[in-house]
TORSE-283873 format. One record per atom (N, C-alpha, C): residue number from 1; atom name; residue in three letters; y, z, x. Coordinates in steps of 0.1 Angstrom, whole numbers, m for minus. Example, Ala and Ser with C-alpha at 12.3 -4.5 7.8 and 13.67 -1.06 7.14 Angstrom:
TORSE-283873
num: 1 | atome: N | residu: ALA | y: m57 | z: 78 | x: 132 $
num: 1 | atome: CA | residu: ALA | y: m45 | z: 78 | x: 123 $
num: 1 | atome: C | residu: ALA | y: m33 | z: 78 | x: 132 $
num: 2 | atome: N | residu: SER | y: m22 | z: 71 | x: 128 $
num: 2 | atome: CA | residu: SER | y: m11 | z: 71 | x: 137 $
num: 2 | atome: C | residu: SER | y: 0 | z: 79 | x: 129 $
This chain:
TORSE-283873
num: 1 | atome: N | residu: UNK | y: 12 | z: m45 | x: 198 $
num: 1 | atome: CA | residu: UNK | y: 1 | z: m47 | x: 189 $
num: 1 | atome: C | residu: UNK | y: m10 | z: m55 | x: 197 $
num: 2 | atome: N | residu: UNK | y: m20 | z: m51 | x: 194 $
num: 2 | atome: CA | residu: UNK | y: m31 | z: m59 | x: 204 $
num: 2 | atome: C | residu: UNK | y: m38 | z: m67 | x: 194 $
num: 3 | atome: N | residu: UNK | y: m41 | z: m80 | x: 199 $
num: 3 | atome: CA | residu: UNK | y: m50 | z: m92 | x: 195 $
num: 3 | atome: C | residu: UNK | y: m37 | z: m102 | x: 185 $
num: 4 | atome: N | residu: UNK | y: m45 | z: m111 | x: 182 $
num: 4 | atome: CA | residu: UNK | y: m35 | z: m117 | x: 175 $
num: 4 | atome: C | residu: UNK | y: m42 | z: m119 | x: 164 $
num: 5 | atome: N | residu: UNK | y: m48 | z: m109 | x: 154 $
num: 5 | atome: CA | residu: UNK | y: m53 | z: m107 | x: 141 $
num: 5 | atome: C | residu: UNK | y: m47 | z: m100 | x: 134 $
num: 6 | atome: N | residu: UNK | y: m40 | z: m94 | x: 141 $
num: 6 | atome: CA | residu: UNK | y: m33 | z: m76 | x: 139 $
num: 6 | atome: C | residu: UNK | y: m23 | z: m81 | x: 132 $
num: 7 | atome: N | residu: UNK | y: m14 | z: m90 | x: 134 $
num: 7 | atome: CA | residu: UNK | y: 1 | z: m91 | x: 131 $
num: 7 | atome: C | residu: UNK | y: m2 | z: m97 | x: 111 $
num: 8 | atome: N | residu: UNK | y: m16 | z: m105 | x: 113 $
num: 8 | atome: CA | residu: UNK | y: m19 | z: m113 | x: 103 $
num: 8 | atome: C | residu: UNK | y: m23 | z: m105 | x: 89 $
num: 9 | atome: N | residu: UNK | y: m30 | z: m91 | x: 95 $
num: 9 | atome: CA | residu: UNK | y: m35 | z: m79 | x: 86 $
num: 9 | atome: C | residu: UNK | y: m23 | z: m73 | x: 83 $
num: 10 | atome: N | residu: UNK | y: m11 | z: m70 | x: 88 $
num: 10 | atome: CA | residu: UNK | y: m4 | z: m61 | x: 88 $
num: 10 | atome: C | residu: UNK | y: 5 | z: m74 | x: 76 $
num: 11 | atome: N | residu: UNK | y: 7 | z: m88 | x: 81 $
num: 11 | atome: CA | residu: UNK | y: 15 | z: m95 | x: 65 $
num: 11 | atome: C | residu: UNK | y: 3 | z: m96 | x: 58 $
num: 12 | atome: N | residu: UNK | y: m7 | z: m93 | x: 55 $
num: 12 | atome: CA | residu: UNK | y: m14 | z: m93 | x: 45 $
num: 12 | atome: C | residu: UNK | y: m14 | z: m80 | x: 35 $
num: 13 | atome: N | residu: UNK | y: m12 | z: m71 | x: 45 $
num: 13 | atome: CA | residu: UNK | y: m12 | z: m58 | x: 41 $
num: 13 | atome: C | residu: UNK | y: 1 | z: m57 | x: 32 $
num: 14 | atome: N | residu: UNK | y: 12 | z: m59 | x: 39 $
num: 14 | atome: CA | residu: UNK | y: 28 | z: m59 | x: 36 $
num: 14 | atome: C | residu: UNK | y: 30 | z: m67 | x: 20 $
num: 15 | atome: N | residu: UNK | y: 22 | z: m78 | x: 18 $
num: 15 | atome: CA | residu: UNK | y: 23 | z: m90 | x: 7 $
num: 15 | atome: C | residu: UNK | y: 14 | z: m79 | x: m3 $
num: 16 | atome: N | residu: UNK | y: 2 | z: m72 | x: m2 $
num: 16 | atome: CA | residu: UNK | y: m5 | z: m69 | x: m9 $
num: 16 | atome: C | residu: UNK | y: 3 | z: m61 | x: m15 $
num: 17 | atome: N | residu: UNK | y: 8 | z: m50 | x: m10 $
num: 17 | atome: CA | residu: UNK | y: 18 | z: m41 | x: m16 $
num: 17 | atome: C | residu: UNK | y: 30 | z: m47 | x: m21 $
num: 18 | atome: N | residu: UNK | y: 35 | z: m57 | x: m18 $
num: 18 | atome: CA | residu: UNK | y: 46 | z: m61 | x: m24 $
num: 18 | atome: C | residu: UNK | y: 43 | z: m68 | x: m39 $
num: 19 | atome: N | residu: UNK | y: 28 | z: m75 | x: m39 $
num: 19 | atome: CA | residu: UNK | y: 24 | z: m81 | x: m52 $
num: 19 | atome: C | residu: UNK | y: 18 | z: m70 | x: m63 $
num: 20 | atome: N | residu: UNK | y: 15 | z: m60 | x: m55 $
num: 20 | atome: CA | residu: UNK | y: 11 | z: m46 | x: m64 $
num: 20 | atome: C | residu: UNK | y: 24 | z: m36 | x: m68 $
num: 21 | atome: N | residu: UNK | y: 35 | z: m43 | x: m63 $
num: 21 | atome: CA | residu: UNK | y: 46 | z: m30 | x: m68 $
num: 21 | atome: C | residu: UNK | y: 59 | z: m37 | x: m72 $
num: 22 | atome: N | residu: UNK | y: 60 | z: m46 | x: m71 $
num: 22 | atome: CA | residu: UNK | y: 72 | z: m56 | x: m74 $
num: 22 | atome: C | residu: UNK | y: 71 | z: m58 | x: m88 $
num: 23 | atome: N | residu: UNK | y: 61 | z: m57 | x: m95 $
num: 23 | atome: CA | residu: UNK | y: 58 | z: m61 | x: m113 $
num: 23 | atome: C | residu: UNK | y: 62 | z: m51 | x: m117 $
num: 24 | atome: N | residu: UNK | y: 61 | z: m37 | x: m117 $
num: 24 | atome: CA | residu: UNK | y: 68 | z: m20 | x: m119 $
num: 24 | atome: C | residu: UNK | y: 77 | z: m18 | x: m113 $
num: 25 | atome: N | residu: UNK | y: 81 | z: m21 | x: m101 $
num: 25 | atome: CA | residu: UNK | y: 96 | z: m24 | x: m99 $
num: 25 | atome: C | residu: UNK | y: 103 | z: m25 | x: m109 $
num: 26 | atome: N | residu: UNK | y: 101 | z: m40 | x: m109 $
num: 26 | atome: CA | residu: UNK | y: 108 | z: m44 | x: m116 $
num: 26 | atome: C | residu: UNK | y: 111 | z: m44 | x: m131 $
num: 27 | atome: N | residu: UNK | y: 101 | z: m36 | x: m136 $
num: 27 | atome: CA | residu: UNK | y: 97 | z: m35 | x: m153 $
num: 27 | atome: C | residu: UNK | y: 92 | z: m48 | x: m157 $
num: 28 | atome: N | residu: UNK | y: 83 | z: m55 | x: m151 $
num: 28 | atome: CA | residu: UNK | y: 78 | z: m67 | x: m157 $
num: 28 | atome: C | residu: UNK | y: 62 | z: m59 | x: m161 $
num: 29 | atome: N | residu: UNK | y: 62 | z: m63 | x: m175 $
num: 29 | atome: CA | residu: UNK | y: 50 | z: m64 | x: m182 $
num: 29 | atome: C | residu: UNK | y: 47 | z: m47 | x: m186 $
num: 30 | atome: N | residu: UNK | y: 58 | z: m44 | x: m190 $
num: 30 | atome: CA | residu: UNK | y: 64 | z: m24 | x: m192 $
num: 30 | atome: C | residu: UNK | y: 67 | z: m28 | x: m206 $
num: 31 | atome: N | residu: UNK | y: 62 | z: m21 | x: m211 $
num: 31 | atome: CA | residu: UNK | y: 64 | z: m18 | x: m228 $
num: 31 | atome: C | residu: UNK | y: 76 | z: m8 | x: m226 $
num: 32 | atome: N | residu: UNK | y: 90 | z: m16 | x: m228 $
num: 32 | atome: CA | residu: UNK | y: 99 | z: m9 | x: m228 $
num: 32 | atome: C | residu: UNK | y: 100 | z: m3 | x: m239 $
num: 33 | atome: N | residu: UNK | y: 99 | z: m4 | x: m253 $
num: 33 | atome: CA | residu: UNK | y: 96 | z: 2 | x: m259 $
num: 33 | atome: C | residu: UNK | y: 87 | z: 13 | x: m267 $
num: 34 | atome: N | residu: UNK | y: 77 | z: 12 | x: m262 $
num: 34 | atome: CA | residu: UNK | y: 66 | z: 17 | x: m260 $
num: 34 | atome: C | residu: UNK | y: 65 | z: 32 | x: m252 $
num: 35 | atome: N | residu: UNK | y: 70 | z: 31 | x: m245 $
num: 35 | atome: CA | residu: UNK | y: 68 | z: 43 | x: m233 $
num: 35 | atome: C | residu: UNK | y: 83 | z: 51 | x: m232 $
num: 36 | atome: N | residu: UNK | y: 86 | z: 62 | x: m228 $
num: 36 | atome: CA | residu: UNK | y: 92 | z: 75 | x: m226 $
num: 36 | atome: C | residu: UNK | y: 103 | z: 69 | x: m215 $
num: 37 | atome: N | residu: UNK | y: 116 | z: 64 | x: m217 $
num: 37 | atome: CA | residu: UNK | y: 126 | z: 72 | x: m208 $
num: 37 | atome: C | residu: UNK | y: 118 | z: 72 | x: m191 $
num: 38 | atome: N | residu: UNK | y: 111 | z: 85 | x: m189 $
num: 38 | atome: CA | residu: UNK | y: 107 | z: 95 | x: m180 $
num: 38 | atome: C | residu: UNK | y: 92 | z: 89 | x: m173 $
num: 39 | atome: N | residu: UNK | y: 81 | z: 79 | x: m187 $
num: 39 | atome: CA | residu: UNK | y: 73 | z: 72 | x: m182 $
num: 39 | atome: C | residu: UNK | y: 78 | z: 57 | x: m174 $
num: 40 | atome: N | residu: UNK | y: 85 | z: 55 | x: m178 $
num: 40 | atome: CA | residu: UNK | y: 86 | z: 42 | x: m173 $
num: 40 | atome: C | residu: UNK | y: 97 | z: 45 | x: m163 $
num: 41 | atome: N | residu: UNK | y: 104 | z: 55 | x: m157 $
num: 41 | atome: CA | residu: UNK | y: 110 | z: 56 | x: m145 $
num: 41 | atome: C | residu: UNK | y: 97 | z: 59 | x: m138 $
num: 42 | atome: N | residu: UNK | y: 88 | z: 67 | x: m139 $
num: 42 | atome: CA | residu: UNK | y: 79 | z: 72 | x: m134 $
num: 42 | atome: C | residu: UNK | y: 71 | z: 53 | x: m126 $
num: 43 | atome: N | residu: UNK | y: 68 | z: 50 | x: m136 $
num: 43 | atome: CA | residu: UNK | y: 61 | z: 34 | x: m128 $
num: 43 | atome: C | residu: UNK | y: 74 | z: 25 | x: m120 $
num: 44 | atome: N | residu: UNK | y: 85 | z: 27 | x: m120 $
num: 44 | atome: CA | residu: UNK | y: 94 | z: 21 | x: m114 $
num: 44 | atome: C | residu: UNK | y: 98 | z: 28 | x: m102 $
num: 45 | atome: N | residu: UNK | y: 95 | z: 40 | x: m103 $
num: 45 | atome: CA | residu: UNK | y: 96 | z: 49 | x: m88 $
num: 45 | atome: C | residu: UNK | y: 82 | z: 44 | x: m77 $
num: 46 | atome: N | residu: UNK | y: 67 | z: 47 | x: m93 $
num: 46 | atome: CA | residu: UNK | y: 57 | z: 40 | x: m80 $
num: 46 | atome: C | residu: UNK | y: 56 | z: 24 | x: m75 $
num: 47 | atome: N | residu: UNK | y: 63 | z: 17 | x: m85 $
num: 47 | atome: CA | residu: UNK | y: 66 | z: 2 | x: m78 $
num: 47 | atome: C | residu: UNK | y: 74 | z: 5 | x: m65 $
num: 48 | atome: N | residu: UNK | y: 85 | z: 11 | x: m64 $
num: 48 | atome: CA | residu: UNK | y: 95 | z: 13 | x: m51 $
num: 48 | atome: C | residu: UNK | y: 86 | z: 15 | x: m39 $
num: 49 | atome: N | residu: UNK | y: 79 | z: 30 | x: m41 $
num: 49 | atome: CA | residu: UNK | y: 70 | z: 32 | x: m30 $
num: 49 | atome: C | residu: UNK | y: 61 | z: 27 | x: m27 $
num: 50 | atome: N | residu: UNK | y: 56 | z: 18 | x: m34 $
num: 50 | atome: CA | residu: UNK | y: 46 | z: 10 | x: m31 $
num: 50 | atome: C | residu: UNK | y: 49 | z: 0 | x: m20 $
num: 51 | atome: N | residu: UNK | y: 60 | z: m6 | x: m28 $
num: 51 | atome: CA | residu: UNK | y: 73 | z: m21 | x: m21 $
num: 51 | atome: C | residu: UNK | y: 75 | z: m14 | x: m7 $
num: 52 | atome: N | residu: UNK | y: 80 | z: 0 | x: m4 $
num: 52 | atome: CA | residu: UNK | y: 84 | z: 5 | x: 5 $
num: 52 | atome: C | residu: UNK | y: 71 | z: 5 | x: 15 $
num: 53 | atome: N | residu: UNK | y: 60 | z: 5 | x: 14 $
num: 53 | atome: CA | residu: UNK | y: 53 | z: 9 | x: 23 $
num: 53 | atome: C | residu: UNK | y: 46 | z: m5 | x: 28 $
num: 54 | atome: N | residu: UNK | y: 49 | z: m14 | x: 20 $
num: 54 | atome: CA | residu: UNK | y: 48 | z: m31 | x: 23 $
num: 54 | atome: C | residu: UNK | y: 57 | z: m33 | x: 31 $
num: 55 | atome: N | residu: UNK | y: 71 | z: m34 | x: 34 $
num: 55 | atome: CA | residu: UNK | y: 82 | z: m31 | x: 40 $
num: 55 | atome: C | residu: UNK | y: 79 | z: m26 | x: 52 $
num: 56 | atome: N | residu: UNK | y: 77 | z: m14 | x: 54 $
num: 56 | atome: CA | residu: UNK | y: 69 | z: m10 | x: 67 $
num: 56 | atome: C | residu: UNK | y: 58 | z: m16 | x: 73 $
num: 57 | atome: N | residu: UNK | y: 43 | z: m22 | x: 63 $
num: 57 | atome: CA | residu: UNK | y: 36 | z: m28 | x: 70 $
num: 57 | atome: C | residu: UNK | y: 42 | z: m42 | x: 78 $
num: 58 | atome: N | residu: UNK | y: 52 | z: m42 | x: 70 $
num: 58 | atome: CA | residu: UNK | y: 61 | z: m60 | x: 81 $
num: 58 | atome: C | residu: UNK | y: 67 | z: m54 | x: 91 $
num: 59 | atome: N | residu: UNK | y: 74 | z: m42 | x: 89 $
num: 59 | atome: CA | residu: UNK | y: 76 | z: m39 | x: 104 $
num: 59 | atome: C | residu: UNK | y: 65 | z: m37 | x: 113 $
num: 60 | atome: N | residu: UNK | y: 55 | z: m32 | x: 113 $
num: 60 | atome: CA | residu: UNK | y: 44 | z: m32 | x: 117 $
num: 60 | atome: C | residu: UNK | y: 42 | z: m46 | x: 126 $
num: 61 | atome: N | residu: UNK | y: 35 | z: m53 | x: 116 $
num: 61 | atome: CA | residu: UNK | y: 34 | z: m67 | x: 120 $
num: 61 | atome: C | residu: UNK | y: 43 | z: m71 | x: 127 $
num: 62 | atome: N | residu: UNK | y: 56 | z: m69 | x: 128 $
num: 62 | atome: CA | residu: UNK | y: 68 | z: m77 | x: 134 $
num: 62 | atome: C | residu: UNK | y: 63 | z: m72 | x: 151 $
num: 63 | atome: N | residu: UNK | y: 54 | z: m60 | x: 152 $
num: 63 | atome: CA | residu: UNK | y: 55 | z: m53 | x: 167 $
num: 63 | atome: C | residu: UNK | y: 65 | z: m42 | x: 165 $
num: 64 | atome: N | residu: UNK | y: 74 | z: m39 | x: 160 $
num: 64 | atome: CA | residu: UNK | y: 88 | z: m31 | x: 161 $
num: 64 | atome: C | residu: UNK | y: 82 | z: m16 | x: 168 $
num: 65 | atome: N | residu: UNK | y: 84 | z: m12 | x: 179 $
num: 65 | atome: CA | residu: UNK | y: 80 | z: 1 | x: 182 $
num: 65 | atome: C | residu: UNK | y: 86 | z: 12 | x: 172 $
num: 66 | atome: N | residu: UNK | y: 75 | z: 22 | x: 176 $
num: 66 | atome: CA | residu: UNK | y: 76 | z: 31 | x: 168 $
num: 66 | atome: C | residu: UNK | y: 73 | z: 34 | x: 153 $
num: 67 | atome: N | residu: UNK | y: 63 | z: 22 | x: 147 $
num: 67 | atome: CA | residu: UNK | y: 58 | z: 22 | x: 136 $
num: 67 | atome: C | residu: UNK | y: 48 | z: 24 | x: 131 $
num: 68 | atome: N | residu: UNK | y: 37 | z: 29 | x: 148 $
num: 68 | atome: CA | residu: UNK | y: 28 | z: 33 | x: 148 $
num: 68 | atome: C | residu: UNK | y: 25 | z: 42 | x: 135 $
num: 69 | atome: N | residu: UNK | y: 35 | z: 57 | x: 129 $
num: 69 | atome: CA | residu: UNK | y: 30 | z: 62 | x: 125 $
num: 69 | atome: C | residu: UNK | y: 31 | z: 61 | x: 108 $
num: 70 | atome: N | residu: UNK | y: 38 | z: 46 | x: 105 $
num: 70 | atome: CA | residu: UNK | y: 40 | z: 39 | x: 91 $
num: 70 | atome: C | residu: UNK | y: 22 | z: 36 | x: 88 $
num: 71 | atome: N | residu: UNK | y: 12 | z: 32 | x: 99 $
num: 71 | atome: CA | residu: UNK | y: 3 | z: 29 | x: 95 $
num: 71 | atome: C | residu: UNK | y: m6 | z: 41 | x: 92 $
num: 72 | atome: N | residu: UNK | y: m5 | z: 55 | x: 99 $
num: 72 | atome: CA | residu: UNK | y: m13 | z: 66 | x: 100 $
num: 72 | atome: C | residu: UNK | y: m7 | z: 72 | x: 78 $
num: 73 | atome: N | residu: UNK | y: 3 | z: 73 | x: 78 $
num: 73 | atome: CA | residu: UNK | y: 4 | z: 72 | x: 64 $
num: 73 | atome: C | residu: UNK | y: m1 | z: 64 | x: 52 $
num: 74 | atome: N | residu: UNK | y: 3 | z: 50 | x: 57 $
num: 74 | atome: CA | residu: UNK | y: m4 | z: 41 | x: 49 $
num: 74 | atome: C | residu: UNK | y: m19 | z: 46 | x: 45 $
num: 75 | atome: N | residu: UNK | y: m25 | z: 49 | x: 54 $
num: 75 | atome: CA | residu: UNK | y: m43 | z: 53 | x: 55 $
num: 75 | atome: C | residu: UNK | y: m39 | z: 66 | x: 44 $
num: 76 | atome: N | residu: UNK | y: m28 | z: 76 | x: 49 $
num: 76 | atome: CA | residu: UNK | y: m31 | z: 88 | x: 40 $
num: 76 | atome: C | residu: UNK | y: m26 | z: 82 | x: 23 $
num: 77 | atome: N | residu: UNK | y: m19 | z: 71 | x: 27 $
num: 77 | atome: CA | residu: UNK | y: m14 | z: 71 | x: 11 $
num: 77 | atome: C | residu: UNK | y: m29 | z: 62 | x: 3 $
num: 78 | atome: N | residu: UNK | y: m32 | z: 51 | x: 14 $
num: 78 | atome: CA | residu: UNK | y: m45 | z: 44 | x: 4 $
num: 78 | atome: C | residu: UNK | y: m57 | z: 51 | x: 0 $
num: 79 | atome: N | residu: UNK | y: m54 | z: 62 | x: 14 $
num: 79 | atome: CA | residu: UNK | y: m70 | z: 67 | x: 8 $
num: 79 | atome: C | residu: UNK | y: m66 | z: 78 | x: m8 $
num: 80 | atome: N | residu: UNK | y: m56 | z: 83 | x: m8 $
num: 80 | atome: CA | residu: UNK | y: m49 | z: 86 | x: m16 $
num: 80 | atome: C | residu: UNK | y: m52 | z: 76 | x: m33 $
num: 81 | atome: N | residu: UNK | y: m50 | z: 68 | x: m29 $
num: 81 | atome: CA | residu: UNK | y: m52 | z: 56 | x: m40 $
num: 81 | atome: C | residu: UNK | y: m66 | z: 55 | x: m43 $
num: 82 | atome: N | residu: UNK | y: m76 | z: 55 | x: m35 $
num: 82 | atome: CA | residu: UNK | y: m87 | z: 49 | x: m38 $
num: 82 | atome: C | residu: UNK | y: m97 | z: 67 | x: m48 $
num: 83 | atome: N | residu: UNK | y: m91 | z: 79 | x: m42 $
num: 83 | atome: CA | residu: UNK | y: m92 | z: 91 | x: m52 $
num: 83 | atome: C | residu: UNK | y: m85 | z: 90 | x: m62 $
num: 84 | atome: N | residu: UNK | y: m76 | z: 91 | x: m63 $
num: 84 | atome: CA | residu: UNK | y: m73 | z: 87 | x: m77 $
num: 84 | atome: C | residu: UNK | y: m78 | z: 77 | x: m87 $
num: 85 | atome: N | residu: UNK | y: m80 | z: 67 | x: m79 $
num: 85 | atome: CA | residu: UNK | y: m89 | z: 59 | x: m84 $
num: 85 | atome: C | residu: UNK | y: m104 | z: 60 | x: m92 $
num: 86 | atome: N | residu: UNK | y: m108 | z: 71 | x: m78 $
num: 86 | atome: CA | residu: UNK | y: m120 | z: 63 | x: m84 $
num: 86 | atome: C | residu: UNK | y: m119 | z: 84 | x: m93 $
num: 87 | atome: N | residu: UNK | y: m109 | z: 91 | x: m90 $
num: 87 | atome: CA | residu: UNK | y: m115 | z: 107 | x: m106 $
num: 87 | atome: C | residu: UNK | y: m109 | z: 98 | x: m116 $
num: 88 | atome: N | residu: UNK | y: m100 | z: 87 | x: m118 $
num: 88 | atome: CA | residu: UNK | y: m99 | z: 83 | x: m134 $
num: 88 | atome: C | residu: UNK | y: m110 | z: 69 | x: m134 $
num: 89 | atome: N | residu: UNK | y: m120 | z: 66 | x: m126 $
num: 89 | atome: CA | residu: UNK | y: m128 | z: 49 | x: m130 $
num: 89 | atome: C | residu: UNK | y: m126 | z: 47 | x: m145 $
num: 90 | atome: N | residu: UNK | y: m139 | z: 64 | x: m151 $
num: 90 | atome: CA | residu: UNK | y: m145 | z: 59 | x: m165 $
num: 90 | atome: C | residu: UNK | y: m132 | z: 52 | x: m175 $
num: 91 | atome: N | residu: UNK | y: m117 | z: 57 | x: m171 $
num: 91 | atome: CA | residu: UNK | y: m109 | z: 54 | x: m182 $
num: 91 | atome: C | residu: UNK | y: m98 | z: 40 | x: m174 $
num: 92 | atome: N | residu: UNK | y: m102 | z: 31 | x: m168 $
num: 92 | atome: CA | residu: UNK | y: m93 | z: 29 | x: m165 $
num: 92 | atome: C | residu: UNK | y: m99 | z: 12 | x: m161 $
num: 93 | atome: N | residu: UNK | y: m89 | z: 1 | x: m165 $
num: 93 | atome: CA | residu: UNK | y: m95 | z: m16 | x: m165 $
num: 93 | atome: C | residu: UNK | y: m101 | z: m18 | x: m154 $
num: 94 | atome: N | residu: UNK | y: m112 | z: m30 | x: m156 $
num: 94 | atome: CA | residu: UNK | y: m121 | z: m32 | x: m142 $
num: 94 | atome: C | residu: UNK | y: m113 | z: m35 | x: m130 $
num: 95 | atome: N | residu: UNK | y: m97 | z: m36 | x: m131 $
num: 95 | atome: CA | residu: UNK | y: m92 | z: m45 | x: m121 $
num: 95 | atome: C | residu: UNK | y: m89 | z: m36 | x: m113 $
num: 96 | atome: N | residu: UNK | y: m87 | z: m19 | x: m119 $
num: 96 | atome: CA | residu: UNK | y: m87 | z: m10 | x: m110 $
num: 96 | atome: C | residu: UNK | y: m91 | z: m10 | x: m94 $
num: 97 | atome: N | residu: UNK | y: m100 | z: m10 | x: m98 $
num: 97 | atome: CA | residu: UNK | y: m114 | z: m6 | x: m86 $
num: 97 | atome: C | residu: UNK | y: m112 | z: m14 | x: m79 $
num: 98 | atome: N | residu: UNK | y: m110 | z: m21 | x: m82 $
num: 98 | atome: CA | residu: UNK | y: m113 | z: m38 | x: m74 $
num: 98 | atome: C | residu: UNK | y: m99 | z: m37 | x: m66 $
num: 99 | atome: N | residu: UNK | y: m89 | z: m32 | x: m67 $
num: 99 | atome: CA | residu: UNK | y: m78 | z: m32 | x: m66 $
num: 99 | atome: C | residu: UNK | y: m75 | z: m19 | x: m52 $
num: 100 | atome: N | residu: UNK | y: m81 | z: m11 | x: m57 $
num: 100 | atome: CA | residu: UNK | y: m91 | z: 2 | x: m47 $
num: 100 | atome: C | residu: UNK | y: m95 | z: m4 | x: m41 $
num: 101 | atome: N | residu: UNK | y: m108 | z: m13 | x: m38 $
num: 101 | atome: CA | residu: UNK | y: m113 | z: m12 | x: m31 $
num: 101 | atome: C | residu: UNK | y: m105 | z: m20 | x: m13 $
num: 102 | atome: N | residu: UNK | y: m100 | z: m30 | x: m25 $
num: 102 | atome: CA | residu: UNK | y: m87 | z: m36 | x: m15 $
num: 102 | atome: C | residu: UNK | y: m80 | z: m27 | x: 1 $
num: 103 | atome: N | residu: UNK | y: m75 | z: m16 | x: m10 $
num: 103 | atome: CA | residu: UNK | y: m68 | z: m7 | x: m3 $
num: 103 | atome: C | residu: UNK | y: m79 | z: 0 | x: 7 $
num: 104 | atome: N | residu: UNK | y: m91 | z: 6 | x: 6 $
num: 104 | atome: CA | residu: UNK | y: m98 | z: 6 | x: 9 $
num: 104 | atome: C | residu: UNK | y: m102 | z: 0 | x: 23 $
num: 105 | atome: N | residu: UNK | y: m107 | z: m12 | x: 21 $
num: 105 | atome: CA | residu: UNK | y: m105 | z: m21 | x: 33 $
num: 105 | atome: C | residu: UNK | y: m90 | z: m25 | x: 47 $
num: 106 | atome: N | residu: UNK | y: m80 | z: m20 | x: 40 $
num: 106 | atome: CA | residu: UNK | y: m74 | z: m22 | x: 46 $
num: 106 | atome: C | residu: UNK | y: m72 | z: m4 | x: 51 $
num: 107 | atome: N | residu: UNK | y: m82 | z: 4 | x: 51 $
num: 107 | atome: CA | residu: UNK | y: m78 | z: 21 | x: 55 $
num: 107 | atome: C | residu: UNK | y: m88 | z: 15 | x: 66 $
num: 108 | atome: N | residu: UNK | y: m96 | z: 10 | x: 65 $
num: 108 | atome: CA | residu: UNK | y: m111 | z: 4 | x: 75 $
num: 108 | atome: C | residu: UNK | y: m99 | z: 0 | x: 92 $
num: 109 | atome: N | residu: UNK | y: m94 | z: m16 | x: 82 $
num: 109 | atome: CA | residu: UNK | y: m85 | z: m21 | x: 98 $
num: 109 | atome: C | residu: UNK | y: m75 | z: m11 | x: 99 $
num: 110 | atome: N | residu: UNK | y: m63 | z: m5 | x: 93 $
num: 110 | atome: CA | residu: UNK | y: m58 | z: 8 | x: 97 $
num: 110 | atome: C | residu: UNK | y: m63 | z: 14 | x: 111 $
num: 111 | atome: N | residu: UNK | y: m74 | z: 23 | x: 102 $
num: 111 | atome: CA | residu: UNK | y: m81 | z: 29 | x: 112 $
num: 111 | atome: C | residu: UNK | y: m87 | z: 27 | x: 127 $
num: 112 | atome: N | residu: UNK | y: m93 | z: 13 | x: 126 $
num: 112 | atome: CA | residu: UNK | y: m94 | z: 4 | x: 136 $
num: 112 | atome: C | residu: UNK | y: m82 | z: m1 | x: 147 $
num: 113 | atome: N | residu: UNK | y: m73 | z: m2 | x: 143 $
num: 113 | atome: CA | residu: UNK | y: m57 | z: m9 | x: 145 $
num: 113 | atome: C | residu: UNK | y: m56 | z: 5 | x: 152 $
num: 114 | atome: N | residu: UNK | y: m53 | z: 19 | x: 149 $
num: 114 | atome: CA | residu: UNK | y: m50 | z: 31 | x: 153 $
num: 114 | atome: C | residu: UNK | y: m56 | z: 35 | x: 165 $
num: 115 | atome: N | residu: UNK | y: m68 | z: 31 | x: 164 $
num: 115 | atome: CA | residu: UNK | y: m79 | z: 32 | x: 175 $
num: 115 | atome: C | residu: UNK | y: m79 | z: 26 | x: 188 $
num: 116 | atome: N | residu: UNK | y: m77 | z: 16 | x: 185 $
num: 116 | atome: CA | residu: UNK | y: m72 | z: 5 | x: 196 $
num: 116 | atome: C | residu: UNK | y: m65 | z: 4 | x: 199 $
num: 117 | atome: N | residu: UNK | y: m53 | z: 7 | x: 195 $
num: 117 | atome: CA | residu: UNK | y: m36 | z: 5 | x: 198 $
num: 117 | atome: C | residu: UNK | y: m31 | z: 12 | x: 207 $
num: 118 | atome: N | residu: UNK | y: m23 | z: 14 | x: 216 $
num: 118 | atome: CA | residu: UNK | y: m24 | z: 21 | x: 227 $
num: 118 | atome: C | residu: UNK | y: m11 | z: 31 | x: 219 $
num: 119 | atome: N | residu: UNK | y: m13 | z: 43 | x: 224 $
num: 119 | atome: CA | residu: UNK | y: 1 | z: 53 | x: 218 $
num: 119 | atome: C | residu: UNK | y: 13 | z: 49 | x: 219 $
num: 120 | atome: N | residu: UNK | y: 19 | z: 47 | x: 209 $
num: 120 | atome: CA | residu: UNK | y: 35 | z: 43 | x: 217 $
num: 120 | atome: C | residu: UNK | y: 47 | z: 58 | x: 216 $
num: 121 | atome: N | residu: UNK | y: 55 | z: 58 | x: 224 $
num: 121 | atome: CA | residu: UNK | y: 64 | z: 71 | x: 229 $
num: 121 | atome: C | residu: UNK | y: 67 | z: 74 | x: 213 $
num: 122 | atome: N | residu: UNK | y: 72 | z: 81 | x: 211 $
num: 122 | atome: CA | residu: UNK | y: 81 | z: 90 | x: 197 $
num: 122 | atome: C | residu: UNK | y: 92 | z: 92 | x: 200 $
């Protein structure tokens, strides 16, 4: 990993997804009641992948070779997030976006990080 900012984005990155997916993980603040069986596995599947791709950004950060290509997804999954995002804006709380745009920023260093990083073997 080159510079010593890199390791800092990558637990920042790792935390961000862990505090964005650990609440649906876990079924905190899920209207168990409220929702379908099938809905609320559905948010506890996207809490997992979410956690899971935090998980990877710490390997990242850690240096671990071969994780180069945990970051090249990450980018496909945020930018991923920030379209979805932004075809549902009109219906969806302000914290959304904001929450986008997050991810967003971190497709920016991603990108950057990709750029500069020298190839590592496969």
């Amino acid at each position: 990993m080159t510079g010593k900012i890199w390791p800092i984005i990558f637990w920042l990155a790792a935390l961000y997804n862990l505090a964005a997916g650990l609440p649906s993980l876990l079924g905190m603040g899920l209207p168990a009641g409220e929702l379908a069986p099938e809905h609320l596995l559905t948010m506890r599947l996207a809490g997992l992948l979410i956690c899971t791709f935090g998980i990877g950004y710490a390997l990242v950060a850690l240096g671990l070779p071969g994780t180069r290509h945990i970051v090249t997804l990450g980018i496909i999954g945020k930018l991923g997030v920030c379209a979805l995002v932004l075809h549902y804006i009109s219906s969806l709380p302000p914290v959304m976006p904001l929450l986008a745009a997050g991810d967003l920023l971190f497709v920016a260093a991603f990108a950057i990080w990709l750029y500069r990083s020298p190839k590592q073997a496969v």
